[in-house]
N, C-alpha and C positions, 0 to 999 in steps of 0.2 A: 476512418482514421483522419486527425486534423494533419491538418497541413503545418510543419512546423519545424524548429530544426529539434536533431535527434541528439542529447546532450552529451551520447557517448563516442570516446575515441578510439581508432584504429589504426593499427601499423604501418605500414610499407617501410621495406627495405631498416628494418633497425632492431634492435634488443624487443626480445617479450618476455613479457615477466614471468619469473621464477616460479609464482603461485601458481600456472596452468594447469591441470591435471589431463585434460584431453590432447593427445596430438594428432592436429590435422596431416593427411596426405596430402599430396598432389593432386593438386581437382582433377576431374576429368573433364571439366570444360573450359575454357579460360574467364580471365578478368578482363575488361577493357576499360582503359579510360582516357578519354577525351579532353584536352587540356579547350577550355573556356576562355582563361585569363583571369586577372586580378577585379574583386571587386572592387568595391570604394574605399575600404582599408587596409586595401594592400593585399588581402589572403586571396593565395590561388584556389581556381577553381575547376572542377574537373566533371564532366558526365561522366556516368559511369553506367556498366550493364554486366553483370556477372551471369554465366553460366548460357544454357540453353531457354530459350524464352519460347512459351506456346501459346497461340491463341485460338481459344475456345469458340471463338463467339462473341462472347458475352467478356470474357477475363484472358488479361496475360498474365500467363503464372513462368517467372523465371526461377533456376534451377542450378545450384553451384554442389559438386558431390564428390564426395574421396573416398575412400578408408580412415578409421580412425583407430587409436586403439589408447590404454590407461586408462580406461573405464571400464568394468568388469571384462568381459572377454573381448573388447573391441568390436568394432563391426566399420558400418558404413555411415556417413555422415551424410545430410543436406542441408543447406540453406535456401530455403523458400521464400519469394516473397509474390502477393498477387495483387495487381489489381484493374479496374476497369477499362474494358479498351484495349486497343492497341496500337497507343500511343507508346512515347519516350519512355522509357525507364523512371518510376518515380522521385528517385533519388541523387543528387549529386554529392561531390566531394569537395570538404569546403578546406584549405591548407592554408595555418600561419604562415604570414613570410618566412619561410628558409628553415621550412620545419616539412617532414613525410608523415606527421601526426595530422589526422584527419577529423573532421566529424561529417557527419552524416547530414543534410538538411533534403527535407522533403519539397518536392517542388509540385507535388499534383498528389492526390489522395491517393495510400494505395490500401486493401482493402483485408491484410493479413499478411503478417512475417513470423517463420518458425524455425527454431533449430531442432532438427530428425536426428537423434542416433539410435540407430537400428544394429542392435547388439546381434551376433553372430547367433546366438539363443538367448529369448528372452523377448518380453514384447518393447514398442518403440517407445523413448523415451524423449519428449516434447522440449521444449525451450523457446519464451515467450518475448524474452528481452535483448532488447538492441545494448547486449552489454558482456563484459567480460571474453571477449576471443580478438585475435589479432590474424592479419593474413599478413604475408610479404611474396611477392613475386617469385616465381621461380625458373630463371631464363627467359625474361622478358624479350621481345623487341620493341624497339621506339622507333618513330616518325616523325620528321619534323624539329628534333631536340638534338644538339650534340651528343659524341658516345662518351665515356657510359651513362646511361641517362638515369635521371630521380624521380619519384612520382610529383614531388613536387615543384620541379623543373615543367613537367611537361604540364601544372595545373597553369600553370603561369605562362604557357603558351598556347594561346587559340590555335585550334585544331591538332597541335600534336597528340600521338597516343603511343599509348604505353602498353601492351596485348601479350597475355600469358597464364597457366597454370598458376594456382597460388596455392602455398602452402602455412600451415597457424597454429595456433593454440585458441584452445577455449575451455576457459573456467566452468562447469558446470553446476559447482556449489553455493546454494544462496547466501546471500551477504546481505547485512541491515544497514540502509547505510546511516554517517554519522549523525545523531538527533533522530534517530526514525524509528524512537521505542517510545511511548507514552499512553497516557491516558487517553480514551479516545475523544475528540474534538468536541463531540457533544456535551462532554461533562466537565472541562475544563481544561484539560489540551495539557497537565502534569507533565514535566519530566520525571516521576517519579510513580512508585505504582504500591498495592499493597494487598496481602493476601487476600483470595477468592474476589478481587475486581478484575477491571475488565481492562486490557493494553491493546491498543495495535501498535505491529509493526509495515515499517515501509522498506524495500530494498529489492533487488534485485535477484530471480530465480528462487521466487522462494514457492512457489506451486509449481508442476508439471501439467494444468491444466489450464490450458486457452481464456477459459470466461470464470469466473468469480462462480465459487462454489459454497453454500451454505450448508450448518450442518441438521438439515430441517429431516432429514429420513436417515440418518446416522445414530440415534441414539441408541441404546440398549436398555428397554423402559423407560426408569426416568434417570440414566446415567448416561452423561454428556459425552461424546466421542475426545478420545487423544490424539487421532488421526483423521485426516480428511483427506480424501485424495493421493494420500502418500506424503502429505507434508504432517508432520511431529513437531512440537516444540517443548523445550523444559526450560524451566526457573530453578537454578541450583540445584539442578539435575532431576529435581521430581521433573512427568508428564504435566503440562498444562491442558485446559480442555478448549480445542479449536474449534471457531463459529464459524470463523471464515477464511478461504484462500483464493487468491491469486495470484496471478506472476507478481506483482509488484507490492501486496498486501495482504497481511494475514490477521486476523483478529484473533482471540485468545482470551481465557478465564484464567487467571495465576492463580496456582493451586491453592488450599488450604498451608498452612503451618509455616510458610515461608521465612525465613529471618531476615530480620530488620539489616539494613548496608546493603553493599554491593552485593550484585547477583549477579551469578553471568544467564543467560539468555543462548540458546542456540537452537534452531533451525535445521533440520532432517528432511531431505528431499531424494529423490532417485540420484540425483546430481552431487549428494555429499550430503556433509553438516556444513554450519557455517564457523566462523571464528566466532569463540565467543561474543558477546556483547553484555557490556555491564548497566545493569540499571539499578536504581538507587528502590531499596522496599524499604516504606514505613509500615506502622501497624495498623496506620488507615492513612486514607486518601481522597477525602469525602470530595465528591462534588455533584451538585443537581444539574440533571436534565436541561439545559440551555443551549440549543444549536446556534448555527451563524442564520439561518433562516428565520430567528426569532430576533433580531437585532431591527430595531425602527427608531428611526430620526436619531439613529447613532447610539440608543439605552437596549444594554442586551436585557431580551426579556424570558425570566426564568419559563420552563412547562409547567403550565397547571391545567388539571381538566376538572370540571365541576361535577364534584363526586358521580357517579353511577352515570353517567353522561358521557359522550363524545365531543361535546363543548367547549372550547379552549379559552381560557382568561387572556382574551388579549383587545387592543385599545380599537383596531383595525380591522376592516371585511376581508377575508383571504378567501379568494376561491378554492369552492370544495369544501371546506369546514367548515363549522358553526362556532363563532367566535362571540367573546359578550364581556364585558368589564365585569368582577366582581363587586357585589355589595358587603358590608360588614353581616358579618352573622352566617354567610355562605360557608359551606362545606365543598374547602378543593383538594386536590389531591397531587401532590411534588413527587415524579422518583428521581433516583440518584444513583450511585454506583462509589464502593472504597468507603462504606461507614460502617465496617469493621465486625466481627461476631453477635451474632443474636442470640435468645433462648426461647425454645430448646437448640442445640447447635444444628445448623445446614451447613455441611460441609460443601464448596465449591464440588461444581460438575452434576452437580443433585436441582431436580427440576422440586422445585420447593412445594412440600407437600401438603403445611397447615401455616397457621398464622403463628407470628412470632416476635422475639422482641430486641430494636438493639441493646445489647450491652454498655456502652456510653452514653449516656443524658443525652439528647437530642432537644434541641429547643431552635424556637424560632421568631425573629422578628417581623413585623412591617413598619416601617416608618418608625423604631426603635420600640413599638408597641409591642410585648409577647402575643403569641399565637393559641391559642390550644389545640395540640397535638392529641389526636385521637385514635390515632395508630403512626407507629416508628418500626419497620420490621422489612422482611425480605418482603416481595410480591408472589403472592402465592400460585401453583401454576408455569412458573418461568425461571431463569436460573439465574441467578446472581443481580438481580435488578432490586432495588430498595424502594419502597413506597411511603410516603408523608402523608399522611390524612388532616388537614390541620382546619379551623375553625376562622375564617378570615375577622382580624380584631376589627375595633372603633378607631378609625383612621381616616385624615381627611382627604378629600376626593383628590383622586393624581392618575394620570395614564403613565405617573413616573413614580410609582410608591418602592421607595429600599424595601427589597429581600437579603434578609443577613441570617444565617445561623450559626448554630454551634454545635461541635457534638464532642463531649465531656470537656467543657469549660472551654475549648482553643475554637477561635472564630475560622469560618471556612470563608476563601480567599477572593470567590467570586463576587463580581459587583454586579447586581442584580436589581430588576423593577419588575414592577405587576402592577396592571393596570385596576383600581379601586374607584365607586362611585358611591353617592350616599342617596 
């Protein structure tokens, strides 16, 4: 885990919000915190060490635990967090002047943080993110600080402390947060999306699984899972078909038929749904294949591989792959993602079974030269990826030649180059 600070805040001693669904008990172990002092702009600062701390060996794993209960039948909570050594507690508590709203900053690597609730029946339910729950003390005593003392009285005093049970709330339901639905990065990074392409989202609780889970041994022959893990998502209420989750990222095929406008967007996890989320669907959303790891001397450069080849059209050596400038007459091959219905139709979630065709005119330039297109269709084999077969035209040499297309007459928005020789 990097070292960094944690951007989410927490309570002491004040209002939490209405939204909680889970409430915390009374831990069974206490909170302490260490008052540091002010850094260089004023915000107090605090050590802190929650719960029971054990050292293995090898890892200190500390341990904060209660009852909880507003989640199906209630049970028992933990907060865990571990890391190497047994050293200081990883983490301190950084307070605005004259504010008990905290955040979190990491001072030394620690190597795992999880929230445990362990239903009375029922197996345990995981939680990944430094986010959504609040504590506040409960019968603290203080050292050091006048009575009645504040957590952030005592950050702002070196060495006083603050020692006791803590009792909270914690949100369990994932939440997207704002801007954290689009197109995914490699294809042009859209606020907007369009049926059977491809969206991620970003936010908060939205897997109950630790590490990033792909949907590689989920399918049902060649139909794409709705569920992974226990995380569900829908697009105006149909199922979307999920590739990927994590706590903090989920990937997603937006169903076939969708309607154009607003859609809401919601997230299904052991922990809840989330609040809706509106995302804007056209009836396409074209964009090609172009990562940020294809960007050189500042010109993003689109994917191309030289048909039937591993070969990639680019101007530079890249370890590990075979790279080479195109010449005119060469056969390369562009995918894409959001270019709309083929024929015969593949509905999204369907691993594409034959060759096929878009429905919109697809065309293509280089250096405003047409292309000949020699296949425009789904990629057969895989699900929802779009494949360009195109015939590289008579254009003059550039490790900086315009890629521009179109598909049914309206130009597609990315500014693209591909490197050409003669």
């Amino acid at each position: 885990m990097k070292i960094a600070i944690i951007p989410v805040f927490f309570l002491f001693l004040a209002a939490v919000p209405a939204s909680a669904l889970v409430t915390l008990g009374q831990s069974n172990q206490n909170f302490v915190l260490t008052g540091i002092g002010p850094n260089a702009q004023g915000a107090g600062q605090g050590s802190v060490v929650w719960g029971s701390c054990v050292f293995d060996g090898t890892n200190t794993t500390c341990t904060l635990s209660g009852s909880y209960s507003g989640l199906g039948p209630g049970g028992s909570y933990a907060f865990v967090i571990s890391y190497a050594g047994n050293g200081p507690f990883p983490l301190i508590a950084v307070f605005p002047p004259g504010s008990n709203q905290f955040s979190f900053q990491a001072i030394s690597n620690y190597s795992s943080f999880v929230i445990n609730l362990t239903p009375s029946s029922g197996p345990v339910i995981s939680f990944y993110s430094f986010a959504n729950w609040t504590w506040q003390f409960s019968g603290p005593t203080c050292t050091g600080v006048a009575q009645p003392c504040n957590a952030s009285q005592v950050a702002q005093t070196p060495a006083a402390t603050m020692t006791g049970p803590v009792t909270g709330l914690f949100d369990p339901t994932p939440s997207i947060t704002p801007s954290g639905a689009l197109t995914p990065d490699n294809y042009g990074s859209f606020t907007s999306v369009a049926p059977a392409s491809w969206m991620v989202m970003y936010g908060v609780n939205l897997a109950t699984n630790t590490k990033g889970q792909t949907w590689t041994t989920s399918f049902n022959g060649t139909q794409a899972p709705t569920s992974l893990v226990g995380t569900t998502v829908t697009v105006a209420g149909v199922p979307a078909y999920v590739s990927y989750v994590s706590p903090g990222q989920v990937n997603v095929q937006v169903p076939s038929g969708i309607s154009s406008g607003s859609q809401p967007i919601v997230v299904t996890t052991a922990g809840g749904s989330s609040t809706p989320y509106p995302i804007n669907v056209n009836a396409t959303e074209p964009g090609l294949l172009a990562p940020l790891s294809f960007v050189i001397n500042g010109k993003q450069n689109v994917v191309a591989l030289f048909s039937n080849t591993l070969t990639y059209v680019l101007p530079v050596n890249v370890s590990g792959i075979a790279t080479a400038r195109a010449k005119p007459g060469d056969s390369i091959t562009m995918y894409g993602i959001g270019f709309g219905p083929v024929t015969p139709n593949v509905p999204a979630g369907q691993i594409v079974q034959q060759t096929n065709q878009v429905q919109a005119n697809f065309a293509i330039t280089f250096a405003n030269v047409p292309a000949n297109v020699t296949y425009a269709g789904l990629t057969p084999q895989i699900v929802g990826l779009y494949q360009f077969n195109v015939v590289v035209p008579n254009v003059a040499a550039s490790d900086t030649v315009p890629v521009a297309f179109t598909l049914g007459g309206v130009s597609g928005t990315q500014n693209l180059v591909i490197a050409i020789q003669n």
